[in-house]
Backbone as XML, in Angstrom:
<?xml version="1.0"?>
<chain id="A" units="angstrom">
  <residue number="1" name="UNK">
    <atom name="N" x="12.438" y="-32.633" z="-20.947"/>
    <atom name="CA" x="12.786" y="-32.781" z="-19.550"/>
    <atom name="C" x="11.808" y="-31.956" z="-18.694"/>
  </residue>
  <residue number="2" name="UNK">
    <atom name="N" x="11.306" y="-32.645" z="-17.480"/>
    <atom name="CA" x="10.668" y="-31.774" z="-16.513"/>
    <atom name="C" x="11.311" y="-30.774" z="-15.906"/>
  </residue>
  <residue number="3" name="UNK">
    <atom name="N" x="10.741" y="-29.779" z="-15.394"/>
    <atom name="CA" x="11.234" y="-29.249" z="-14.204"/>
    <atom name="C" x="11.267" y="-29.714" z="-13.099"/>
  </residue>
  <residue number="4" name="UNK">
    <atom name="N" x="12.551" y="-29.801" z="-11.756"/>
    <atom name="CA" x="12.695" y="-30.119" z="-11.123"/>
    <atom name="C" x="11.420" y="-29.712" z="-9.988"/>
  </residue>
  <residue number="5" name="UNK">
    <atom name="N" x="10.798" y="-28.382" z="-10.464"/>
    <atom name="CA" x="10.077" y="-27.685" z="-9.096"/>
    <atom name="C" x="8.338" y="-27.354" z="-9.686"/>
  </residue>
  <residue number="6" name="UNK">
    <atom name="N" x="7.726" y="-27.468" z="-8.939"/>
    <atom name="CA" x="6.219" y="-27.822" z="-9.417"/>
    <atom name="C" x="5.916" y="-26.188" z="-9.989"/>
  </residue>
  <residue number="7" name="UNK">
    <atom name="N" x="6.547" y="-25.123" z="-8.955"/>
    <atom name="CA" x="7.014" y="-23.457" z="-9.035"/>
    <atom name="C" x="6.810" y="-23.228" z="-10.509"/>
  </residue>
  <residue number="8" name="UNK">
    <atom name="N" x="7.791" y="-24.143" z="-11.422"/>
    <atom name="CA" x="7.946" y="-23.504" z="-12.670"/>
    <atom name="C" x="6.687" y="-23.513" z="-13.498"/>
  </residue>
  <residue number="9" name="UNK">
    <atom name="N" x="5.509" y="-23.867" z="-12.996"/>
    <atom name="CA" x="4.508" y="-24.004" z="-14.075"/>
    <atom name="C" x="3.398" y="-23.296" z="-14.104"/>
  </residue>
  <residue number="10" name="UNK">
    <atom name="N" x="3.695" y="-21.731" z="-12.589"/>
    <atom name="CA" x="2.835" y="-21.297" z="-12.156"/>
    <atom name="C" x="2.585" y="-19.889" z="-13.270"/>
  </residue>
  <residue number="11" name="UNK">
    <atom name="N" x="1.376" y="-19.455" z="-13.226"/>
    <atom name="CA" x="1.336" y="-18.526" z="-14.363"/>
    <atom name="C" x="1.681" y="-17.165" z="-13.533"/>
  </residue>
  <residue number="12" name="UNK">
    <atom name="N" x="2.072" y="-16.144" z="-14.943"/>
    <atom name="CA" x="2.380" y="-15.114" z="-14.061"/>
    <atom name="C" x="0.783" y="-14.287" z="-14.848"/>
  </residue>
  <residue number="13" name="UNK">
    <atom name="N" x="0.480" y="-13.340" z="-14.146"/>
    <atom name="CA" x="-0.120" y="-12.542" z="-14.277"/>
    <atom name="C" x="0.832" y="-11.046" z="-14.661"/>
  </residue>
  <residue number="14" name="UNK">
    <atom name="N" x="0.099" y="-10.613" z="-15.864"/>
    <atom name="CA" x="0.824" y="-9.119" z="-16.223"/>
    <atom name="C" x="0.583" y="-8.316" z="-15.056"/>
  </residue>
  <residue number="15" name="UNK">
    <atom name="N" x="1.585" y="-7.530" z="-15.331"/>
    <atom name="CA" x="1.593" y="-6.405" z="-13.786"/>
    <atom name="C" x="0.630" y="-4.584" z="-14.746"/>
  </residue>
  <residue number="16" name="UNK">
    <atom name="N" x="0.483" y="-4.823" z="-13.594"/>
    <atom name="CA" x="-0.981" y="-4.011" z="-13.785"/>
    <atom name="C" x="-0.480" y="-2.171" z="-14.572"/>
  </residue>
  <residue number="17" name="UNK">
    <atom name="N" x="-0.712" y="-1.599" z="-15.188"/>
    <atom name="CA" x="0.204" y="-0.313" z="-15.462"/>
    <atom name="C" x="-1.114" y="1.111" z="-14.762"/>
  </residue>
  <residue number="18" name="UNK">
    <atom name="N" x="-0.153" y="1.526" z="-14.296"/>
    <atom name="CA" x="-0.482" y="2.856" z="-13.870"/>
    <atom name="C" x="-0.955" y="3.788" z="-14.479"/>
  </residue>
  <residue number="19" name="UNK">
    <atom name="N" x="-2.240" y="4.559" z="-14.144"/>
    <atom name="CA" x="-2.876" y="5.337" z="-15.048"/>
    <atom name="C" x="-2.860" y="6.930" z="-14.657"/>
  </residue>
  <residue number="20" name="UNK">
    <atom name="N" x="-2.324" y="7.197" z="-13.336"/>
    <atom name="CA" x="-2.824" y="7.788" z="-12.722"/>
    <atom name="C" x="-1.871" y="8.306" z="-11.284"/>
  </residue>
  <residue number="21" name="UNK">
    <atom name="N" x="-1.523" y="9.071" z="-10.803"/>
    <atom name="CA" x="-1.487" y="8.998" z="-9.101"/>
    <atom name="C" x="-2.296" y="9.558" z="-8.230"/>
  </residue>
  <residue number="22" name="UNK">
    <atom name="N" x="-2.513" y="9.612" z="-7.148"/>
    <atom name="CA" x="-3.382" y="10.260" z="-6.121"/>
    <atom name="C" x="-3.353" y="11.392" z="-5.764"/>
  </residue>
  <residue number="23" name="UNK">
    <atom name="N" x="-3.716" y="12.942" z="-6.015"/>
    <atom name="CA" x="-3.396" y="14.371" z="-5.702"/>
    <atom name="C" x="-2.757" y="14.292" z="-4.448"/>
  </residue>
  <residue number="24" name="UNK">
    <atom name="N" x="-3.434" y="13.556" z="-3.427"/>
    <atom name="CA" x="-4.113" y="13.567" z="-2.034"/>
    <atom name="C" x="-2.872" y="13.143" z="-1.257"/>
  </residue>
  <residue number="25" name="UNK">
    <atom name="N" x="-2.551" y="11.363" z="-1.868"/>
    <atom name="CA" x="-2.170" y="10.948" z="-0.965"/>
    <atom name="C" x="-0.373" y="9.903" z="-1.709"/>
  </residue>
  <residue number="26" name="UNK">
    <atom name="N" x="-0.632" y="10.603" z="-3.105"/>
    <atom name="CA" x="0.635" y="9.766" z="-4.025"/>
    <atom name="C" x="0.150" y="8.504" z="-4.317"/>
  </residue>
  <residue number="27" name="UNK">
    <atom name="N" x="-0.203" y="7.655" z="-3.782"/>
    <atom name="CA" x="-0.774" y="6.259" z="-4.021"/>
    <atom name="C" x="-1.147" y="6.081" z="-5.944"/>
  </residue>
  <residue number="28" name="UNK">
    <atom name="N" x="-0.488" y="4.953" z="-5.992"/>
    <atom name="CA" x="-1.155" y="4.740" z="-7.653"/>
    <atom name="C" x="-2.310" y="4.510" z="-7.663"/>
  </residue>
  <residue number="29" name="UNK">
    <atom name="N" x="-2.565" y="4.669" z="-9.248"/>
    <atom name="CA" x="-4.362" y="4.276" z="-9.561"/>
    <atom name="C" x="-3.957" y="3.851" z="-10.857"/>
  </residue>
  <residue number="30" name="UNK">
    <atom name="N" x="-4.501" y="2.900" z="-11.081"/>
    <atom name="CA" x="-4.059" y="1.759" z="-12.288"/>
    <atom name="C" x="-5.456" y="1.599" z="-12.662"/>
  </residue>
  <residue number="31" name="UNK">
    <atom name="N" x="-5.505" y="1.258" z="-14.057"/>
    <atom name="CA" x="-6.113" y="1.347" z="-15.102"/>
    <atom name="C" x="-7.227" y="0.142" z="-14.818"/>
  </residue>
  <residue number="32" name="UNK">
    <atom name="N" x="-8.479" y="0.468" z="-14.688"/>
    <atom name="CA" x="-9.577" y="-0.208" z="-13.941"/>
    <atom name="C" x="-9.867" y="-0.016" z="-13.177"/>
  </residue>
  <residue number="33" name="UNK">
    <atom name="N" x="-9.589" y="1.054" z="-12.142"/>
    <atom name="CA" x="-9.654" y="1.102" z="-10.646"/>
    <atom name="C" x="-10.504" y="2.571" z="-10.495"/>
  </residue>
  <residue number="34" name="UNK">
    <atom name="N" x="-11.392" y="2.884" z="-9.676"/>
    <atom name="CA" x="-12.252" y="4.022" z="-10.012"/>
    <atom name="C" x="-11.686" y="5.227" z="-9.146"/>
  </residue>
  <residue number="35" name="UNK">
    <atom name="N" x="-11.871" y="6.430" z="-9.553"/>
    <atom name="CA" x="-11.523" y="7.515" z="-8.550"/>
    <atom name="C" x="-12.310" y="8.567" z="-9.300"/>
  </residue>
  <residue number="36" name="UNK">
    <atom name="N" x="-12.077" y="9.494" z="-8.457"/>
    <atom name="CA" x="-12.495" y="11.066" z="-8.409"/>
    <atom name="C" x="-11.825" y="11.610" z="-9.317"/>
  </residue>
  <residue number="37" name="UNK">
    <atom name="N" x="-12.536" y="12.218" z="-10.255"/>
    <atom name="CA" x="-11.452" y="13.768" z="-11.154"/>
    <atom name="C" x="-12.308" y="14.998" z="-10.490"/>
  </residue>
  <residue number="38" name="UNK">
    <atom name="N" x="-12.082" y="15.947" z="-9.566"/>
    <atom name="CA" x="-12.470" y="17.178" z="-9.456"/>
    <atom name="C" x="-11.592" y="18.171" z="-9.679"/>
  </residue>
  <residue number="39" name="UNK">
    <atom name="N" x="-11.922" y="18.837" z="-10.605"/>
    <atom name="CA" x="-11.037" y="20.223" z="-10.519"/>
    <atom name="C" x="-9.574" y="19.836" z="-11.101"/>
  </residue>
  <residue number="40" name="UNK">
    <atom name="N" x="-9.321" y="19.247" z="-12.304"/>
    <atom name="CA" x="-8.086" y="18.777" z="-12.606"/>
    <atom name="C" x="-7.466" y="18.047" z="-11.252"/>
  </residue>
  <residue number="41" name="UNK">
    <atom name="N" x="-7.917" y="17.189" z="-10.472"/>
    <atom name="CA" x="-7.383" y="16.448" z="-9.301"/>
    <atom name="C" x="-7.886" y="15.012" z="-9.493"/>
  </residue>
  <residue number="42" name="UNK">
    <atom name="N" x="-6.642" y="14.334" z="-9.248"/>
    <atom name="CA" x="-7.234" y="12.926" z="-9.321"/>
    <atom name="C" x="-7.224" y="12.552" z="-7.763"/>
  </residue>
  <residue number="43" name="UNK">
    <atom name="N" x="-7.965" y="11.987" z="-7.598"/>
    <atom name="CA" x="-8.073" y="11.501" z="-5.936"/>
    <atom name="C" x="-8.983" y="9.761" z="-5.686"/>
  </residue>
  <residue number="44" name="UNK">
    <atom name="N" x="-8.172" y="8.907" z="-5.373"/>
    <atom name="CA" x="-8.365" y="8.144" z="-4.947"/>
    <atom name="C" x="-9.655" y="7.366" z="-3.683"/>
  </residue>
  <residue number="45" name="UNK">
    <atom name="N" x="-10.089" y="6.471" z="-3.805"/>
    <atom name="CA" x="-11.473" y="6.253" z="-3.531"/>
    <atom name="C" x="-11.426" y="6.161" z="-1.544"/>
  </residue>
  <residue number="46" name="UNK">
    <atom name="N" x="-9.988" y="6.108" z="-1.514"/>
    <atom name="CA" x="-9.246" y="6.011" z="0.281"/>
    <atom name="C" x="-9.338" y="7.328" z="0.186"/>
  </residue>
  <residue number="47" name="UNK">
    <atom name="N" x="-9.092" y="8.192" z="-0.148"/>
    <atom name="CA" x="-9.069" y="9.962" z="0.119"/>
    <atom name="C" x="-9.732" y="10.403" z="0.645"/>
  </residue>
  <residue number="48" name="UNK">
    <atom name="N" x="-11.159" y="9.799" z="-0.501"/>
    <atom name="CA" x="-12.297" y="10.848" z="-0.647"/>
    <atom name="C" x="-13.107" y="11.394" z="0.574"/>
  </residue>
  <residue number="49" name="UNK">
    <atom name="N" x="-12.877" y="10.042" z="0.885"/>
    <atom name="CA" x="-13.854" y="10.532" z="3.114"/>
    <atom name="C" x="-12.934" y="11.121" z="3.346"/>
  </residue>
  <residue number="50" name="UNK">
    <atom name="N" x="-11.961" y="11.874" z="3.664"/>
    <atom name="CA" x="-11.301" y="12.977" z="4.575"/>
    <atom name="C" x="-11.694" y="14.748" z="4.134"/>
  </residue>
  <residue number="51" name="UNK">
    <atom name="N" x="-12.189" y="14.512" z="2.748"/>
    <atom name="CA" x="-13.274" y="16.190" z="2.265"/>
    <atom name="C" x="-14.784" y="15.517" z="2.748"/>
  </residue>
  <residue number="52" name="UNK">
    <atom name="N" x="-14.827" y="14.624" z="3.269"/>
    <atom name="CA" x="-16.456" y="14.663" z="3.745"/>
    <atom name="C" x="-17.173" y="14.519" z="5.041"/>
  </residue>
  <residue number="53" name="UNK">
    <atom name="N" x="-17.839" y="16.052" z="5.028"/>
    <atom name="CA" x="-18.069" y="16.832" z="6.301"/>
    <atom name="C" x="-19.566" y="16.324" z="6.510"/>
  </residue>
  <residue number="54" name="UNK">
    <atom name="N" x="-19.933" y="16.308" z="7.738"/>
    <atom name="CA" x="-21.162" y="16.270" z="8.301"/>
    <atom name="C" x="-21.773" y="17.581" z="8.721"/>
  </residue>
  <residue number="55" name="UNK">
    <atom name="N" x="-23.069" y="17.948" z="7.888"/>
    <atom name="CA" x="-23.878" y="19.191" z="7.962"/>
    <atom name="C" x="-24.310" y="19.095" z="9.488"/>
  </residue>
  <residue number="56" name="UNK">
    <atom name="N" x="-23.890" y="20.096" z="10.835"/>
    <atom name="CA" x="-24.561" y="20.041" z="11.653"/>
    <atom name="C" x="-25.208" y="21.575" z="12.303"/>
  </residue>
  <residue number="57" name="UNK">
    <atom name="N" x="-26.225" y="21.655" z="12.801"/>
    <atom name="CA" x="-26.581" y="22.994" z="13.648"/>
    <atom name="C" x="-25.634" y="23.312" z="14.699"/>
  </residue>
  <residue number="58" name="UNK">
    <atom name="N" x="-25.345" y="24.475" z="14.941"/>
    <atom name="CA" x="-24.520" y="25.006" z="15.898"/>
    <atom name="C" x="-25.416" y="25.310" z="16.721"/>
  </residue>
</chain>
């Protein structure tokens, strides 16, 4: 017998597992996804510009 709904034949994709959270900001980081380890800190690739300063003359 068919299914009544075209729905039932759609694939699922595995859900992705977590490797990781963000020091910074909590956000997950799942397994493939690149980030920062400094200093026993994991930090996420959205973080990282808020520690990065512009060298200027006073």
């Amino acid at each position: 017998m068919l299914p009544e709904c075209c729905y039932e034949y759609r694939y699922c994709n595995p859900a992705a597992k977590v490797f990781t959270t963000c020091d910074v900001c909590g956000k997950n980081i799942f397994f493939g996804d690149s980030y920062y380890s400094i200093e026993n800190l994991s930090i996420c690739n959205e973080c990282i510009d808020t520690f990065k300063v512009l060298a200027e003359e006073e």
